[in-house]
N, CA, C and O atoms as CSV, one atom per row, in Angstrom:
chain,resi,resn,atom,element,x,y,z
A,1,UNK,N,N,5.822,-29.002,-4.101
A,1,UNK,CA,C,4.631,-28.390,-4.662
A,1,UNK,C,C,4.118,-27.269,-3.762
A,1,UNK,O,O,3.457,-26.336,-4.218
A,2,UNK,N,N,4.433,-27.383,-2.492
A,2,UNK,CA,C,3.722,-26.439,-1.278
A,2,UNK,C,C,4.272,-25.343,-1.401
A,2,UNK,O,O,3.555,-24.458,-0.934
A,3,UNK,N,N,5.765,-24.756,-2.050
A,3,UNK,CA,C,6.591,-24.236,-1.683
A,3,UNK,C,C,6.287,-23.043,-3.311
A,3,UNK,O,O,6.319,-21.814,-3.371
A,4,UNK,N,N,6.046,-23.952,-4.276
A,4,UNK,CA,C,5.852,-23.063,-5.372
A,4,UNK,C,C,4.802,-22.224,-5.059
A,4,UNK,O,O,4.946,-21.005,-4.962
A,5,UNK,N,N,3.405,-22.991,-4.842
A,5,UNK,CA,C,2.355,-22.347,-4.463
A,5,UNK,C,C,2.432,-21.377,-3.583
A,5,UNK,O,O,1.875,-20.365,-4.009
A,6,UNK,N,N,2.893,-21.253,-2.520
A,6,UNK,CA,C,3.381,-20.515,-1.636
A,6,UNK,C,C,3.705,-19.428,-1.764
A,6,UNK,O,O,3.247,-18.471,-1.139
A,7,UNK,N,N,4.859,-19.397,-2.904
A,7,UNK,CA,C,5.974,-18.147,-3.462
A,7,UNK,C,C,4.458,-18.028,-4.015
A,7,UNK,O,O,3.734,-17.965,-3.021
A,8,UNK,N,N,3.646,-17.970,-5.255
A,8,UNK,CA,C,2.678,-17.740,-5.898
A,8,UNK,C,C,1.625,-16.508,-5.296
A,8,UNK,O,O,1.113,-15.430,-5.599
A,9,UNK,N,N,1.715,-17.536,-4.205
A,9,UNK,CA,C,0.355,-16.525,-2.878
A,9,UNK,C,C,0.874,-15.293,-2.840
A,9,UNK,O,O,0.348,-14.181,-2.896
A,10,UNK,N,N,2.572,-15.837,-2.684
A,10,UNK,CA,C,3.208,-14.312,-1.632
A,10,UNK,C,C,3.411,-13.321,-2.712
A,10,UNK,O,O,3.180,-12.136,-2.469
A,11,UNK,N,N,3.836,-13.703,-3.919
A,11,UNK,CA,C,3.887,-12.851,-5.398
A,11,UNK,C,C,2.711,-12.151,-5.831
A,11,UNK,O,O,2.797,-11.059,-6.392
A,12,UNK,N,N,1.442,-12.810,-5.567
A,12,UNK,CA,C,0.253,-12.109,-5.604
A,12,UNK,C,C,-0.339,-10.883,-4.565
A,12,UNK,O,O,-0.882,-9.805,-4.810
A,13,UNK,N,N,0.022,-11.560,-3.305
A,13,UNK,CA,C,-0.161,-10.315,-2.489
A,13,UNK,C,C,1.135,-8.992,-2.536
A,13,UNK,O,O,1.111,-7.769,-2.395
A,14,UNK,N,N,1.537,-9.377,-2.641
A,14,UNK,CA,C,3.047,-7.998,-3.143
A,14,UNK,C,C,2.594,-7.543,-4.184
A,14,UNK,O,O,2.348,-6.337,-4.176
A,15,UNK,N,N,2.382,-8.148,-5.157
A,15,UNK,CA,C,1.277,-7.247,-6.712
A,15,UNK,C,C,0.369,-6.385,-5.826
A,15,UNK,O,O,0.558,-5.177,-5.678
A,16,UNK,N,N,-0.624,-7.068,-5.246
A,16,UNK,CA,C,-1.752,-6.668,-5.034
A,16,UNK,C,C,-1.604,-5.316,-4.180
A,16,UNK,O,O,-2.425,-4.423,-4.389
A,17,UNK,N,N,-0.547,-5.119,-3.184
A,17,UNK,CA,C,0.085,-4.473,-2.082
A,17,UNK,C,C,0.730,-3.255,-2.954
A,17,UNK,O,O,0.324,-2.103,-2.801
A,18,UNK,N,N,1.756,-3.586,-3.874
A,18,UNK,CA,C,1.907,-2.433,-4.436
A,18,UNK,C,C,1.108,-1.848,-5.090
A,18,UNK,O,O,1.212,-0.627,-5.206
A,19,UNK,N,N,0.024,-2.588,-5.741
A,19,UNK,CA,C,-0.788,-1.927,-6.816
A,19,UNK,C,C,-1.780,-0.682,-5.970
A,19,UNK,O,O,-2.087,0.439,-6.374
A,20,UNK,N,N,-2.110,-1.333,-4.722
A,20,UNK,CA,C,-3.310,-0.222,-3.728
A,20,UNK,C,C,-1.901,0.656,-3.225
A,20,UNK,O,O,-2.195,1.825,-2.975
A,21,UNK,N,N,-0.796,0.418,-3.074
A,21,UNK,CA,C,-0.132,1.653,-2.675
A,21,UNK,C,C,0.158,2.367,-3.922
A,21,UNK,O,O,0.006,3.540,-3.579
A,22,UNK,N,N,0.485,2.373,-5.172
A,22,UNK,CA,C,0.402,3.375,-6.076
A,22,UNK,C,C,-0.081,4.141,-6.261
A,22,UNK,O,O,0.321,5.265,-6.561
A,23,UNK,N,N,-1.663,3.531,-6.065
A,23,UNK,CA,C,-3.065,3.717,-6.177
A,23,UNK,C,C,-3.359,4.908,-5.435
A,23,UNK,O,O,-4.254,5.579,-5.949
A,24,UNK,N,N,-2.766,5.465,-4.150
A,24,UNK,CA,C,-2.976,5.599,-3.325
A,24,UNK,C,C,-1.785,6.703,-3.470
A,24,UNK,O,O,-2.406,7.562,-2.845
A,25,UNK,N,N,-1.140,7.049,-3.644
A,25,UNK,CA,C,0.318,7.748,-4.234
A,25,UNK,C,C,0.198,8.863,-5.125
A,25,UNK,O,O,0.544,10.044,-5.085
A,26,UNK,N,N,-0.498,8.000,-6.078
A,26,UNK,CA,C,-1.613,8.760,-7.629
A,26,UNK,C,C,-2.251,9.967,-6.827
A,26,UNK,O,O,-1.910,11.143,-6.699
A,27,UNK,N,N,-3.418,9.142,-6.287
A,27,UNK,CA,C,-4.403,9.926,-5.441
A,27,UNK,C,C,-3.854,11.507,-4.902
A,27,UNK,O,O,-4.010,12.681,-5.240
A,28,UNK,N,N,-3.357,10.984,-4.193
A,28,UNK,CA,C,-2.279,12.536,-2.771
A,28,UNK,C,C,-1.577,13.018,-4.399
A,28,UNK,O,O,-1.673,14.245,-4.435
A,29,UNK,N,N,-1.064,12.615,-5.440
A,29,UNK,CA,C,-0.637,13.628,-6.202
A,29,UNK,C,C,-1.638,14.945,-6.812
A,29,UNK,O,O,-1.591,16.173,-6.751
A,30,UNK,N,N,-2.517,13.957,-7.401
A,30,UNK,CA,C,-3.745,14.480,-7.829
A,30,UNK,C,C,-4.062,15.852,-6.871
A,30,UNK,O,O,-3.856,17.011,-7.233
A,31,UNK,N,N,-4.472,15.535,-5.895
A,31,UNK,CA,C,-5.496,16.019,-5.483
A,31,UNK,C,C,-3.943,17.327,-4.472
A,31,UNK,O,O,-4.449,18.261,-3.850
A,32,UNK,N,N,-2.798,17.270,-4.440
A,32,UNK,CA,C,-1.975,18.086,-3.968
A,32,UNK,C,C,-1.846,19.237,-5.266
A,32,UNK,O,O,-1.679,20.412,-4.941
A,33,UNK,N,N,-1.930,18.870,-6.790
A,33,UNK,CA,C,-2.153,19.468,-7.840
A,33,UNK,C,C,-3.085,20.225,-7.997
A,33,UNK,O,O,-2.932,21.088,-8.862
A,34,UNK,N,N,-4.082,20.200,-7.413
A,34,UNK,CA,C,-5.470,20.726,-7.121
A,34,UNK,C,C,-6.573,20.136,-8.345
A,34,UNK,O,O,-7.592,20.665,-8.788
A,35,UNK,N,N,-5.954,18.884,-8.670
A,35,UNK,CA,C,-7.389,17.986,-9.320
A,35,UNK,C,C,-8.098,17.567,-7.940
A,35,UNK,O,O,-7.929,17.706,-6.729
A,36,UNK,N,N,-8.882,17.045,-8.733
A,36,UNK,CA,C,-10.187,16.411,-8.180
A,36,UNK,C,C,-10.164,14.766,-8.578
A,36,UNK,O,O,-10.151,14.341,-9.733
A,37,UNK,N,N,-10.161,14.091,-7.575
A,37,UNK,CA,C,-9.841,12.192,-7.713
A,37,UNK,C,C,-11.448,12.088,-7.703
A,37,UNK,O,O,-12.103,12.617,-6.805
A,38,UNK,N,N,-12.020,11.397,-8.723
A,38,UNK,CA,C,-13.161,10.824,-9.296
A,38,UNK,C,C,-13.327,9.358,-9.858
A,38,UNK,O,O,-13.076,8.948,-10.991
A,39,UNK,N,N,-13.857,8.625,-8.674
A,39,UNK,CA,C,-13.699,6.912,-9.315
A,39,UNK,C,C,-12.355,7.034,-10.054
A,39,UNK,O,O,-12.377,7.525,-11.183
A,40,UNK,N,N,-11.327,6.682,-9.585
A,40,UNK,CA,C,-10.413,6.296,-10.090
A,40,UNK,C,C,-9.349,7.028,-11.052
A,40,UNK,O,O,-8.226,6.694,-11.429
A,41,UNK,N,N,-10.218,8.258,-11.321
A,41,UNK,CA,C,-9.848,9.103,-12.376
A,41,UNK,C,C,-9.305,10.610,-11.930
A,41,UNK,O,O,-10.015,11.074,-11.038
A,42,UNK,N,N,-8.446,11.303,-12.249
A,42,UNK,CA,C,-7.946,12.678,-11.742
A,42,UNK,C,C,-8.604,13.472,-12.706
A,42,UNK,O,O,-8.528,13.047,-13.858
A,43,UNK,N,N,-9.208,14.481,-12.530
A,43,UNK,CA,C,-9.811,15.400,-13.028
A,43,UNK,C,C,-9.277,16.818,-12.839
A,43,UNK,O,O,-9.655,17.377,-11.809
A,44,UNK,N,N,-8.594,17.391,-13.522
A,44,UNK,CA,C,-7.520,18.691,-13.627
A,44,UNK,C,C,-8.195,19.626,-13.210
A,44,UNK,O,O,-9.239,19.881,-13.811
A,45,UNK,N,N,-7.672,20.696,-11.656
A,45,UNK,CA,C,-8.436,22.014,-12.127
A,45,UNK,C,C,-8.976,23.014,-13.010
A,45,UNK,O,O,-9.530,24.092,-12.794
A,46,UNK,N,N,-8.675,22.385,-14.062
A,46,UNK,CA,C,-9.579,23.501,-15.439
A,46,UNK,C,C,-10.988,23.055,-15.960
A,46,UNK,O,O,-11.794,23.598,-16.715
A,47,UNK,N,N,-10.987,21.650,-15.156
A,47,UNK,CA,C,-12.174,21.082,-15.240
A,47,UNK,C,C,-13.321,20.798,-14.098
A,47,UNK,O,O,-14.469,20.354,-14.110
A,48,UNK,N,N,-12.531,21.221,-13.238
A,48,UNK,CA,C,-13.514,21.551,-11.530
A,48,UNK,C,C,-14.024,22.642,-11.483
A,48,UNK,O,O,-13.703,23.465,-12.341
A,49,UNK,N,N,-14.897,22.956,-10.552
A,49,UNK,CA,C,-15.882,24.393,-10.670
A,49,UNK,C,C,-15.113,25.037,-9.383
A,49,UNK,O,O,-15.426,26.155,-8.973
């Protein structure tokens, strides 16, 4: 039983691990494009001042 749970934990933090590095990937694209990163959201230079 210790061993399933275990794999479980470690499967969750690897989700969790890749998901903030994507996250984070997105971001540096965005903003190398010359958007603007807004809560979560990329906002295109045709829409920045």
């Amino acid at each position: 039983m210790f061993r399933l749970l275990r794999t479980l934990i470690l499967v969750m933090i690897a989700f969790i691990a890749g998901m903030l590095y994507e996250r984070d990937g997105s971001k540096d694209i965005c903003q190398n494009g010359g958007g603007l990163w807004i809560e979560n959201i990329c906002v295109g230079p045709e829409f920045t001042q």
